[in-house]
Structure formats: structure tokens, C-alpha cells
C-alpha positions as CSV (number, residue, x, y, z in Angstrom):
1,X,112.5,-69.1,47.9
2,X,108.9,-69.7,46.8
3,X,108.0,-73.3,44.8
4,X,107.1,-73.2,41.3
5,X,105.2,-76.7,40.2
6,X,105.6,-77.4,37.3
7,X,102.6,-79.5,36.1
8,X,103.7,-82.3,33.4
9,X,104.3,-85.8,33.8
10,X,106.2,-85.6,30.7
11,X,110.3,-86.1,30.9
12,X,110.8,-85.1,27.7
13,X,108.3,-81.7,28.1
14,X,110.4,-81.0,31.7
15,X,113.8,-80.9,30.3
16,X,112.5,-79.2,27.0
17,X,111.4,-76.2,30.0
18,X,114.4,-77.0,32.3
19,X,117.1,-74.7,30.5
20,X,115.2,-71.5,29.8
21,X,113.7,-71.7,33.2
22,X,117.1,-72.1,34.3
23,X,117.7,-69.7,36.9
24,X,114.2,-68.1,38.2
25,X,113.3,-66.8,41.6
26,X,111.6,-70.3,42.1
27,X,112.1,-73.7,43.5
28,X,110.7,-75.6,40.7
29,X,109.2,-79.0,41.9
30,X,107.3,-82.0,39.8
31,X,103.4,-83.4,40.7
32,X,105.2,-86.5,41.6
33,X,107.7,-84.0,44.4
34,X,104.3,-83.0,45.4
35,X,102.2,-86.3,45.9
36,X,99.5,-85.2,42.9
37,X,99.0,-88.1,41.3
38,X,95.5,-87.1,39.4
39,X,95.5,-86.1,35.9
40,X,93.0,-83.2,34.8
41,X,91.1,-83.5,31.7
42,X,92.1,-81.8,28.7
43,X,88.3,-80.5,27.7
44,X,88.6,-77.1,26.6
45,X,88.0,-75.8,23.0
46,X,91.2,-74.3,22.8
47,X,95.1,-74.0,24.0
48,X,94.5,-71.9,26.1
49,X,91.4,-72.7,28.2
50,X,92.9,-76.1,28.5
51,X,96.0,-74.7,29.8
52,X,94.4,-72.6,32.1
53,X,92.7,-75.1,33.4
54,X,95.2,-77.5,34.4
55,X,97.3,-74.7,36.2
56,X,94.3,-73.2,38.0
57,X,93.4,-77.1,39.6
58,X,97.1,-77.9,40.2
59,X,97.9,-74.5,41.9
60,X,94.5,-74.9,44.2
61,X,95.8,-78.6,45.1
62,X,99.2,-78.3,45.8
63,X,98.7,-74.8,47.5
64,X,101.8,-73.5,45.1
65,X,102.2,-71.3,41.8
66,X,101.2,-73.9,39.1
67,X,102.8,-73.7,35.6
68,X,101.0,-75.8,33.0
69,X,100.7,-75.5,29.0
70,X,99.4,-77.2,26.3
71,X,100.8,-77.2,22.6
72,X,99.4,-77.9,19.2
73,X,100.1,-78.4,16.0
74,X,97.9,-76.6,13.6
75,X,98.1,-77.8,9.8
76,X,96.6,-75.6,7.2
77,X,95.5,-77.9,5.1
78,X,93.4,-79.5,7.5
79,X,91.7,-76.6,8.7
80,X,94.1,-76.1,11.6
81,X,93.8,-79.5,12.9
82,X,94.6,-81.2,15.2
83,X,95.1,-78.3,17.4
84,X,94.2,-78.8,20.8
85,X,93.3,-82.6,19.8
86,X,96.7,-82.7,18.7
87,X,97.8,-85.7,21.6
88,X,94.8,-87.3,20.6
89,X,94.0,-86.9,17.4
90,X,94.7,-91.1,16.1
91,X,92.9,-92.0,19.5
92,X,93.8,-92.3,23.9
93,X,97.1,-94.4,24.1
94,X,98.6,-94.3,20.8
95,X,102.2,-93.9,20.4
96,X,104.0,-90.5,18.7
97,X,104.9,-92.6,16.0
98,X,101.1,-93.7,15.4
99,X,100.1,-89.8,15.8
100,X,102.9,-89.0,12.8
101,X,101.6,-92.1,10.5
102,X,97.7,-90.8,11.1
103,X,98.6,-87.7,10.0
104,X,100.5,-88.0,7.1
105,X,97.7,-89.9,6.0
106,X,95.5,-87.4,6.0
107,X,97.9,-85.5,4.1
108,X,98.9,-88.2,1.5
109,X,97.5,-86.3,-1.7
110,X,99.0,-82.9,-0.3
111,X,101.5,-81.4,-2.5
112,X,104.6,-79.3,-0.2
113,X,103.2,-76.3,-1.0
114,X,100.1,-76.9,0.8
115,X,101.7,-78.4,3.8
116,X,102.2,-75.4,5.6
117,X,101.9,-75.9,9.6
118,X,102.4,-73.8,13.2
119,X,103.5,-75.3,16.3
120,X,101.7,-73.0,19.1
121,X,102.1,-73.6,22.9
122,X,100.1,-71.9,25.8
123,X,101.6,-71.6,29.0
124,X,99.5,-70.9,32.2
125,X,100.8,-69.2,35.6
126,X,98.2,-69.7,37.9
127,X,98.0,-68.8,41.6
128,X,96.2,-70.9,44.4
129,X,93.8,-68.0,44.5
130,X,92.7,-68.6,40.4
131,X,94.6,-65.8,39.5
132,X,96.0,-67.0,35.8
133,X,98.6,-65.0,33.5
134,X,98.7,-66.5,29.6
135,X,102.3,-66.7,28.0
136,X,102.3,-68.1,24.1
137,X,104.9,-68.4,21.4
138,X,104.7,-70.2,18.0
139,X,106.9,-71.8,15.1
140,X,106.5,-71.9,11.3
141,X,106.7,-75.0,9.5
142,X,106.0,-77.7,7.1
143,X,105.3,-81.0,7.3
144,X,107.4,-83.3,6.0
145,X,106.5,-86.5,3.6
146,X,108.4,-89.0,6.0
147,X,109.6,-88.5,9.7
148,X,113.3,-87.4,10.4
149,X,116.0,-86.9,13.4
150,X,115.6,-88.8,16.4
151,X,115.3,-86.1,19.1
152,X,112.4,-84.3,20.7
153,X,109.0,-85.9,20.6
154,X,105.3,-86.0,19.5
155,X,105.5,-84.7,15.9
156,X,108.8,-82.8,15.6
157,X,110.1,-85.5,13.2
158,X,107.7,-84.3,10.8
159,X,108.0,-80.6,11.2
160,X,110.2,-79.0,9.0
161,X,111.8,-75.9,9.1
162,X,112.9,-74.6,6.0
163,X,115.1,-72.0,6.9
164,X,117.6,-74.9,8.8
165,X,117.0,-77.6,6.1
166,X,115.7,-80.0,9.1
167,X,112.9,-81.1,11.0
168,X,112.3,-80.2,14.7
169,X,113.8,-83.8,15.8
170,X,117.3,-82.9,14.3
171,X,118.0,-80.0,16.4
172,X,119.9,-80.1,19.0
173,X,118.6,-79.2,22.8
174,X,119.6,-75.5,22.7
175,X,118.7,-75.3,19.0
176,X,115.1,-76.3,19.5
177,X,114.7,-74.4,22.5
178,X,116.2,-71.0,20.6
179,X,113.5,-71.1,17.9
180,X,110.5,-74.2,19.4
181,X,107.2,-72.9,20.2
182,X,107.8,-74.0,23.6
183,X,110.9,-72.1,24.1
184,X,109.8,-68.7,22.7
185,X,106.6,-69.5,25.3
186,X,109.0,-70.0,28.7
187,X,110.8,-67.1,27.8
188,X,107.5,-65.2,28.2
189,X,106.7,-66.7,30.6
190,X,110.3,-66.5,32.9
191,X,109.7,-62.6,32.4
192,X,106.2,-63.2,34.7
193,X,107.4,-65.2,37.4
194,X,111.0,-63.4,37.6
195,X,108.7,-60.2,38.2
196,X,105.9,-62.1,40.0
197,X,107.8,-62.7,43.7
198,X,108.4,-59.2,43.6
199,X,105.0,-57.9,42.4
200,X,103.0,-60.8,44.9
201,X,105.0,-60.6,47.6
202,X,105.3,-64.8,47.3
């Protein structure tokens, strides 16, 4: 069975993939299974180039099929930031909970309904050759006055969804994953590499 590597060094972002990956054609192994311990740049002006990016260089070192993303929260308000800055947008190093504070800042004279937001995610299938195939899925929200729930991470305990009556961090596992950006993205994105072996001949 051929290896899939699955490029985060993020725990919580591997589970989060971990059940609707559940169960592909593919052994799926970390950077750290692999001995890639070097972290590429996030420069691109959007998800997608930066996603594409990281699963191109990971795929040409590790000589596998790379899987890599990259996820953003885009606030109306703001002009659809943070976006691809979205891990950086209060600075390198700060904590999720600094991120959340930052950004409710920005949004302190913002009434609720003007506080509409998306979460999009961008994953990336890349070959060792530099062949890349582009999966996405998104989730409608609004962010919240104050954070919420204690699950997930980044700013799910400020993303509300209106239609549950609770932010992204008071899901459970398998409820996140049903409606989460990232979810609706690997279920794209299992239909690829479930055809890929096949189609490649991996």
C-alpha cells in the first residue's frame, strides 16, 4: 500500500483529518515518521498557493504523495482578513487565545449583524513529480463577542454557528468534522486519493 504524508506538525489538525481519512488506499505517515524536520514558509498571497506549496516541497523531499492545506478565517467586516495571515495575524508565536483577543479587538465597535465570517481550508495532493490536485470546502459563521467551548483550536471558540446555537469549540469531534471547513475539504479530497492509486498506478 502506497504512503500518504500527511504534512502538519499540528496534533490537533492530524486528528481533526484522522477520521474522514479513515480508511483510504494509503498508509498515512507524519514529517516526524519521515525524518523532515524543516518547515516551509507560508509566503503565498492566498490559501491556495500556500497550500500548494507546502505539498509540492514535502512530496519532492520525502519521495511520497504529500497532503498539505492551509485554512483561514475570512471576516467581512474586515475586508476578508486575516485570511491567509490568519496564524499570524497578532504576530510569530502568539498563542490562539492572543489571536482571539486581537481580533475581537478589531471588531469591538461591530454590531452582530456585521460580524459575518467563513472558515475556508485548501487542501493540496501533490506528487513527487509537482503534479498538485486542489480540494476546498468552507463554513458560515459569526463571530462571537467572547470565546466559548473548550474543543478544537485556533479561533473556533469564536466562531459561531447559528444554525446549532454554538461556536465551533462546543462541537463534538464528529460534529465538527460533519459540517468544519476542514471536514467538507478531506472529503474532497478522500475522493482523489481513493481514485488516485488506481488512476497513477502508485
Amino acid at each position: 500500500m502506497p504512503k500518504l504524508l500527511l504534512a502538519t506538525r499540528n496534533p490537533a489538525k492530524a486528528r481533526e483529518y484522522a477520521l474522514p481519512l479513515q480508511g483510504i488506499p494509503y498508509d498515512m505517515v507524519t514529517l516526524s515518521d519521515v525524518g523532515i524536520d524543516f518547515e516551509v514558509a507560508e509566503t503565498g498571497r492566498t490559501l491556495e498557493e500556500n497550500a500548494a506549496m507546502k505539498a509540492r516541497a514535502y512530496a519532492a523531499a520525502s519521495g511520497l504523495t504529500a497532503f498539505a492545506d492551509d485554512s483561514g478565517l475570512e471576516v467581512e467586516a474586515l475586508g476578508g482578513e486575516p485570511g491567509p495571515l490568519s496564524a499570524r495575524y497578532a504576530g510569530e508565536g502568539v498563542s490562539d487565545r492572543e489571536r482571539i483577543d486581537f481580533l475581537l479587538a478589531k471588531l469591538e465597535h461591530v454590531p452582530w449583524e456585521r460580524r459575518a465570517a467563513r472558515f475556508r481550508c485548501v487542501i493540496a495532493i501533490a506528487t513527487p513529480q509537482g503534479d498538485v490536485e486542489l480540494c476546498q470546502g468552507e463554513c458560515q459563521g459569526i463571530i462571537a463577542f467572547e470565546p466559548r467551548g473548550e474543543g478544537g483550536f485556533g479561533y473556533d471558540p469564536i466562531f459561531f454557528l447559528p444554525e446549532r446555537g454554538q461556536t465551533m469549540a462546543e462541537l463534538t469531534t464528529d460534529e465538527k468534522n460533519d459540517i468544519s471547513h476542514r471536514g467538507r475539504a478531506a472529503r474532497a479530497a478522500r475522493q482523489v486519493l481513493e481514485q488516485r492509486p488506481t488512476r497513477s498506478g502508485d
